[in-house]
C-alpha positions as CSV (number, residue, x, y, z in Angstrom):
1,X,-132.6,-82.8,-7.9
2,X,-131.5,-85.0,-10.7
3,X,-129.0,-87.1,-8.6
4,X,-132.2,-87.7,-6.3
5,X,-134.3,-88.9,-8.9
6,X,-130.9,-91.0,-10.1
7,X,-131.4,-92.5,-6.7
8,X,-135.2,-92.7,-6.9
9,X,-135.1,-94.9,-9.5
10,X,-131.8,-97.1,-8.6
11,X,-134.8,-97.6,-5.4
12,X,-137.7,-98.3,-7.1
13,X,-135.7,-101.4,-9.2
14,X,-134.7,-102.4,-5.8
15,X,-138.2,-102.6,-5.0
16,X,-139.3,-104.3,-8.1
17,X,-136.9,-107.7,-7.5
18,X,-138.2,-107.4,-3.7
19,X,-141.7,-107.8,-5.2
20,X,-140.0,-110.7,-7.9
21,X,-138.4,-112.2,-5.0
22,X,-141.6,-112.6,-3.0
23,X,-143.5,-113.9,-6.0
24,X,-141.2,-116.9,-6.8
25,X,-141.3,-117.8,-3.1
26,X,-145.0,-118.0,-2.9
27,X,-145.0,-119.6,-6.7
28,X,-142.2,-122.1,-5.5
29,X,-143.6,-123.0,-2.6
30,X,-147.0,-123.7,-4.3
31,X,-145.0,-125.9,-7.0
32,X,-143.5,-128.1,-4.4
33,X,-146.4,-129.7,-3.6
34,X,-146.6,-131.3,-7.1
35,X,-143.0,-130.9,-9.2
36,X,-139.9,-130.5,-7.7
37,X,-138.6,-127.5,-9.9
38,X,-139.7,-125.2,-6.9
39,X,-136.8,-125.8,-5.7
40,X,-135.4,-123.8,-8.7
41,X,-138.4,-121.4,-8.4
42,X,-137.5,-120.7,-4.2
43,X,-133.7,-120.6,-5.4
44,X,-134.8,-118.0,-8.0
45,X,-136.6,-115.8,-5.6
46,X,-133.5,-116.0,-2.8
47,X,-131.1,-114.8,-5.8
48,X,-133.6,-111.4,-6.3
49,X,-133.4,-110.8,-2.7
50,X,-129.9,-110.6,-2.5
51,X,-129.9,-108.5,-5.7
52,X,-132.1,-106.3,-4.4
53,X,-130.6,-106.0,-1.0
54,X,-127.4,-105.1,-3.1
55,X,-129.6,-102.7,-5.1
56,X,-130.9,-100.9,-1.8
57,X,-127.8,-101.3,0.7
58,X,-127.1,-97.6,1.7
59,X,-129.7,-95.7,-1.3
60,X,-132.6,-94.7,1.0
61,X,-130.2,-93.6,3.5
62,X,-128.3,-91.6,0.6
63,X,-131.6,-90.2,-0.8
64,X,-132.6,-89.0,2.7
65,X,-129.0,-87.5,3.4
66,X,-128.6,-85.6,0.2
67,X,-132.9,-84.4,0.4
68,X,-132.1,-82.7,3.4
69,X,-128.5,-81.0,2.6
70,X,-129.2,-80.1,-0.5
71,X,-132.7,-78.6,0.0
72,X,-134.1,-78.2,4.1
73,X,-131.0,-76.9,5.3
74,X,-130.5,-74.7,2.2
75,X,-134.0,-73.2,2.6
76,X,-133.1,-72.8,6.7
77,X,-130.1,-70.6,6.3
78,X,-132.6,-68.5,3.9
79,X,-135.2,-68.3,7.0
80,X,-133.1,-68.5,9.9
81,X,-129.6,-67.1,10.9
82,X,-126.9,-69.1,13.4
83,X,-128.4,-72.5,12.0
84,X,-127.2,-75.8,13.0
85,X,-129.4,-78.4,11.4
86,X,-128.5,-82.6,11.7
87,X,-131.1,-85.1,10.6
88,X,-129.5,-87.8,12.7
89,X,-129.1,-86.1,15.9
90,X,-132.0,-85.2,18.5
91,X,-133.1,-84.6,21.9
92,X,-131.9,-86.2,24.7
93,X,-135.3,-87.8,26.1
94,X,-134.4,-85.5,29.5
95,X,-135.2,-82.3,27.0
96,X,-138.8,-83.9,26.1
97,X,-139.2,-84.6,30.2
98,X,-138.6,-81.5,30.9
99,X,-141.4,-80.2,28.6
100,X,-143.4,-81.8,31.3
101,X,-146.4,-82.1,28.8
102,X,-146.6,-85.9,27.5
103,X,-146.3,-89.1,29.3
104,X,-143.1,-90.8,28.5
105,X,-142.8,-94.6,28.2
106,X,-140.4,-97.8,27.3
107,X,-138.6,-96.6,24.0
108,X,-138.0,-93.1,22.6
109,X,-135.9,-91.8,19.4
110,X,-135.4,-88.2,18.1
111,X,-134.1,-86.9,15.2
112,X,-133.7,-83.7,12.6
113,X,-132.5,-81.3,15.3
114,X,-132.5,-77.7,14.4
115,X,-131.3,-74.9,16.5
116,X,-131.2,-71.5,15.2
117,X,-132.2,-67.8,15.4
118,X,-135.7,-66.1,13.9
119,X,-135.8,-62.3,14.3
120,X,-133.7,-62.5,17.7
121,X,-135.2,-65.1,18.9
122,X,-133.2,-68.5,19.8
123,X,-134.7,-71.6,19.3
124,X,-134.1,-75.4,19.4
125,X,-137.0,-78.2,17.5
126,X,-136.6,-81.8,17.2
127,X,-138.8,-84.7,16.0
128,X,-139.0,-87.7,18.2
129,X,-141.1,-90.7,18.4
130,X,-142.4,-92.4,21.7
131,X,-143.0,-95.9,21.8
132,X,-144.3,-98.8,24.0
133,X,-142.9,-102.3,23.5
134,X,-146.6,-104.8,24.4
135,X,-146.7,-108.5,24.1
136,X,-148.6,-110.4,21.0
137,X,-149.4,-113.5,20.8
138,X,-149.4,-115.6,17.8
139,X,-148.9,-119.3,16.2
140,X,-145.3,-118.7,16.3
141,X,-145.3,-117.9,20.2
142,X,-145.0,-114.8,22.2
143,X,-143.3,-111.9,20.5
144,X,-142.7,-107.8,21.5
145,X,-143.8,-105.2,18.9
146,X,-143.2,-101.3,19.6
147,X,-146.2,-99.4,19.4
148,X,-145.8,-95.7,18.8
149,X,-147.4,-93.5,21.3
150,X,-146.9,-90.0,20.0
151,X,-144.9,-89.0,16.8
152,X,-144.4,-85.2,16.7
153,X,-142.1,-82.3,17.2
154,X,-140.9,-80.4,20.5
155,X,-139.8,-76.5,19.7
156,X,-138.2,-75.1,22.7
157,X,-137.5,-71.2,23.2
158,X,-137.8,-68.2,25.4
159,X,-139.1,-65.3,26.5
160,X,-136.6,-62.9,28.6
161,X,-139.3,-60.5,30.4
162,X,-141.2,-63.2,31.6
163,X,-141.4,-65.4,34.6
164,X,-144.4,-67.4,35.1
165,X,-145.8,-70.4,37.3
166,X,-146.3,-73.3,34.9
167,X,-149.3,-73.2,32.2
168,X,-150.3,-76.1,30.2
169,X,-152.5,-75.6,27.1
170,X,-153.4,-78.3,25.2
171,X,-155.8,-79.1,22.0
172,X,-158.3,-80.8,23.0
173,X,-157.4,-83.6,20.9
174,X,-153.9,-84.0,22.6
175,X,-154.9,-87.2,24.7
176,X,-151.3,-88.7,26.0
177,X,-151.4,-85.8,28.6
178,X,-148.5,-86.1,31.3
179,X,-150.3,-87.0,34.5
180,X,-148.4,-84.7,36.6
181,X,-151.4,-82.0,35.1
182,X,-153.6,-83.7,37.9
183,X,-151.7,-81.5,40.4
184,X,-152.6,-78.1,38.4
185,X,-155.3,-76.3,38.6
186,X,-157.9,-76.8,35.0
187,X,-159.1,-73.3,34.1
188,X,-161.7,-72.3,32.0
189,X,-161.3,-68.8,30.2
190,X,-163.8,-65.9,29.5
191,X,-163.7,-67.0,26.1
192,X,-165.9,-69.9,24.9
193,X,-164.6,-70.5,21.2
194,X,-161.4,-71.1,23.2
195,X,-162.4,-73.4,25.7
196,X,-164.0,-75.2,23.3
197,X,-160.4,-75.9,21.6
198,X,-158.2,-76.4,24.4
199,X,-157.8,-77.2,27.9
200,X,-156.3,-75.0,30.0
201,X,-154.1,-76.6,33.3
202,X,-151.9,-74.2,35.7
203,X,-150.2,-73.4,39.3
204,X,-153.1,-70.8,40.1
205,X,-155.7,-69.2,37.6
206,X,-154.0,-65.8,38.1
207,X,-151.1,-67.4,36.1
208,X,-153.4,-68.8,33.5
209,X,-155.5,-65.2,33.2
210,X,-152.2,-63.2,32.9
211,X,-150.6,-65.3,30.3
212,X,-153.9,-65.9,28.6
213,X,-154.7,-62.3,27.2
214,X,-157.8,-62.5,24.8
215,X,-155.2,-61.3,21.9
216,X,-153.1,-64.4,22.8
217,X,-155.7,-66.8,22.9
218,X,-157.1,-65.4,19.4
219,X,-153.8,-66.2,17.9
220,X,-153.2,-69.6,19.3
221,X,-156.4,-71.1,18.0
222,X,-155.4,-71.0,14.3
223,X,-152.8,-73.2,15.5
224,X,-155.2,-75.6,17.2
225,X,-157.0,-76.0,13.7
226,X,-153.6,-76.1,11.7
227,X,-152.2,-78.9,13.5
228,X,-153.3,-82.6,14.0
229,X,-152.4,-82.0,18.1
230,X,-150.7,-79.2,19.8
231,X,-149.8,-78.1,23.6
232,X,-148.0,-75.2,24.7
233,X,-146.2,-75.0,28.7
234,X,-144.8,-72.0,29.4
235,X,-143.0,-71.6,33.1
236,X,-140.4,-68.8,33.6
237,X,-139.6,-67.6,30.6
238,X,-139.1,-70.9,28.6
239,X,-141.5,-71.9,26.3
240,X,-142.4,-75.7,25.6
241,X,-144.2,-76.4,22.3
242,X,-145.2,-79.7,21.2
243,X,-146.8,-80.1,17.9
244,X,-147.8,-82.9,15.1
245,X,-148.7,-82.5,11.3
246,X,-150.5,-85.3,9.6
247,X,-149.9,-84.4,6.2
248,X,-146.2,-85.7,6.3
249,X,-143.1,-85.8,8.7
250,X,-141.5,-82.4,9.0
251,X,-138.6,-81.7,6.5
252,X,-138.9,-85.3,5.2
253,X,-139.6,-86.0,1.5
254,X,-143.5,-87.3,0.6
255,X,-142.3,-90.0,-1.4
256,X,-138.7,-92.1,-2.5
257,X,-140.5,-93.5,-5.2
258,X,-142.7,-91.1,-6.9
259,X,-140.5,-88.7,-9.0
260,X,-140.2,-85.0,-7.3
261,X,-140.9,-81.7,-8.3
262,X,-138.7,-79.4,-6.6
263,X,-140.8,-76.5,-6.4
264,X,-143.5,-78.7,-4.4
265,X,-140.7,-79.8,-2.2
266,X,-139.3,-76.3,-1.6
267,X,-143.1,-75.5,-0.6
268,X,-143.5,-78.3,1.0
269,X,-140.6,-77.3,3.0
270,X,-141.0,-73.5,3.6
271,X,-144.6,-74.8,5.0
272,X,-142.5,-76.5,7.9
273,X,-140.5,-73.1,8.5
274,X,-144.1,-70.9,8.5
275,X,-144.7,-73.2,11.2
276,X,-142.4,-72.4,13.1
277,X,-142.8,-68.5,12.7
278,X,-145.6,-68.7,13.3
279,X,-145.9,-70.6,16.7
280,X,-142.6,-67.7,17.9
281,X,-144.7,-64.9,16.1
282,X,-148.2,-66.0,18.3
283,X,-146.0,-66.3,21.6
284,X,-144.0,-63.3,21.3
285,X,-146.7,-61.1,21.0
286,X,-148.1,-61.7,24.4
């Protein structure tokens, strides 16, 4: 913890000529119209930037590396056994395809892959961002910007003694839906709380209703209210989860700048692993 806040700080100097740098260039350019000692003013301003680019070359990325050896895969290995945890490495985009639960589009990046075992029970979760590059126009011309589509996290595992037909569940508040669900069936269940949370997409309703129990359902909708989006597809025996928080980014730190208490982090953290015990616990018990 102490070499983070080290590197907190060295960051928020970094920040502090960024924010110099800026003000000479807007009070140098302002001076130019009447004195030419602007010129010193704008020269002033490029010196902070490249101070503060010295300042910042490499910290973030340092902050970020030692945050997550030092405390999420420490607090993993406590959780989880056989864990592999990288936060540069990610799914393949074919892995989030094969989910079959989200529309894909132009640009896609994952990171912070974990695979590892809970209570005999193999598992693999990534983060990864979907994007869609549109056109603005401006004064300066046409440019491309990436929009992001869906930001949240895909935790893949299975169950050995099943083998169903496809089932989508989603919240009903999971609105970039793959639009291969228009070839499914939309089911409604026996239970109205539940249909009032999620929508409910499969081969044949006989899939739905057998994987559906009302103990199953009763246990997914604290999930619904937990997370900002969530959808399930289960066919076979693998199990596709995709899920979004929007308090912060999974095993990320809240803040570079503001200094850190480590046992809000650790907390912060071992909310991330309930997560994912809990989403194994509620399908395992079907």
């Amino acid at each position: 913890m102490e070499e983070l806040n080290k590197l907190r700080k060295i960051i928020i100097l970094g920040i502090i000529c960024i924010i110099i740098s800026v003000g000479s260039f807007v009070v140098g350019a302002i001076m130019l119209f009447k004195h030419f000692e602007g010129v010193y003013v704008l020269l002033f301003g490029a010196f902070m930037l490249i101070v503060s680019a010295g300042i910042l070359y490499g910290k973030e990325d340092r902050f970020t590396s030692l945050y997550k050896v030092f405390l999420v895969d420490k607090e993993l290995k406590k959780h989880f056994t056989n864990v592999t945890y990288s936060m540069r490495r990610g799914f393949d985009d074919t892995r989030v395809r094969e989910a079959a639960l989200l529309e894909m589009s132009d640009a896609y990046k994952s990171e912070d892959y974990l695979k590892a075992e809970y209570e005999g029970t193999p598992f693999e979760q990534s983060d990864f961002f979907i994007q869609k590059e549109h056109e603005v126009h401006g004064k300066a011309g046409r440019a491309y910007m990436d929009a992001t589509l869906y930001k949240g996290t895909l935790l893949i595992f299975e169950m050995p003694d099943k083998n169903m037909e496809s089932v989508n569940v989603y919240s009903k508040d999971f609105s970039h839906r793959t639009k291969s669900i228009e070839r499914l069936n939309k089911c409604e269940m026996e239970n109205v709380e539940f249909n009032s949370r999620f929508d409910i997409y499969a081969a044949n309703e006989q899939a739905a209703f057998y994987l559906l129990t009302p103990q199953f359902m009763e246990k997914l909708m604290p999930l619904a209210s937990h997370f900002q989006t969530f959808a399930m597809r289960v066919v076979k025996n693998r199990v596709y989860v995709i899920y979004n928080k929007q308090s912060h980014d999974i095993f990320d730190p809240d803040s570079k700048i503001r200094k850190m208490s480590y046992s809000k982090e650790i907390e912060k953290i071992q909310q991330d692993i309930d997560d994912i015990k809990a989403i194994i616990d509620a399908v395992r018990g079907v």
